[in-house]
N, C-alpha and C positions, 0 to 999 in steps of 0.2 A: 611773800611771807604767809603762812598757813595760815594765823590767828589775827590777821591786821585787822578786820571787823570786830574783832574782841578787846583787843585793845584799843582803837580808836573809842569806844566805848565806853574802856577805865578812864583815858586820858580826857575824855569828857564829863565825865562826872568828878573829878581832880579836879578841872579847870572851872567847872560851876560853883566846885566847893570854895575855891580860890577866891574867885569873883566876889561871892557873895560873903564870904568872908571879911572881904577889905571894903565892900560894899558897907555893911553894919557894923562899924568900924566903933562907933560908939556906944552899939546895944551889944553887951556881954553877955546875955543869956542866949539872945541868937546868933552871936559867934559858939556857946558852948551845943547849943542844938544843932549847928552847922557841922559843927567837929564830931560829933555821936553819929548824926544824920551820914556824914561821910564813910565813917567806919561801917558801920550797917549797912552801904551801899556798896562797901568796896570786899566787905564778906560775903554777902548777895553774889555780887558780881563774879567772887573767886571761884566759889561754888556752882553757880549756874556754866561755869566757863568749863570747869573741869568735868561737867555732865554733859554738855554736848562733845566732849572732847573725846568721853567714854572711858577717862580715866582718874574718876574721883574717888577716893578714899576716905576714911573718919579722920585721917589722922591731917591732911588737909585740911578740912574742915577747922580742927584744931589749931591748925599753923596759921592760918588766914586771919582765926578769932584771936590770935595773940599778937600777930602783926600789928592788927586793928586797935586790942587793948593800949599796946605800949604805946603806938604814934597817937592816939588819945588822950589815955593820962599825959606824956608827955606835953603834947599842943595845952593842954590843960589845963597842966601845973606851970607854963610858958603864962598863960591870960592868965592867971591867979596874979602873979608875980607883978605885974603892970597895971 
């Protein structure tokens, strides 16, 4: 697999977010920092990936930052709710 080093990398910082999420299971301000903190990592990450790749574009960028939006407010409006 051409990109296994890069994804092992998303899949690590998922699984951190995971952890630490059920980790502070009781503090809801840093499960909502946890959940921002991951979208910013995982935008980060999309971007940094598609530059070494040598084929990043704005509109990526774009796509990455809305992935990010919706699985956010989603998880979100999820811990509101509870």
């Amino acid at each position: 697999m051409k990109h296994l080093k890069d994804y092992l990398v998303l899949l690590s910082i998922l699984a951190f977010a995971v952890f630490f999420f059920f980790y502070f299971n009781n503090n809801r301000l840093a499960q909502e920092g946890i959940i921002i903190a991951t979208s910013a990592a995982y935008v980060l990450w999309g971007v940094v990936h598609h530059l070494l790749a040598r084929e990043f574009h704005w509109r990526i960028l774009v796509e990455y930052l809305a992935v990010a939006t919706l699985a956010a407010v989603l998880v979100l409006s999820l811990l509101a709710r509870a």
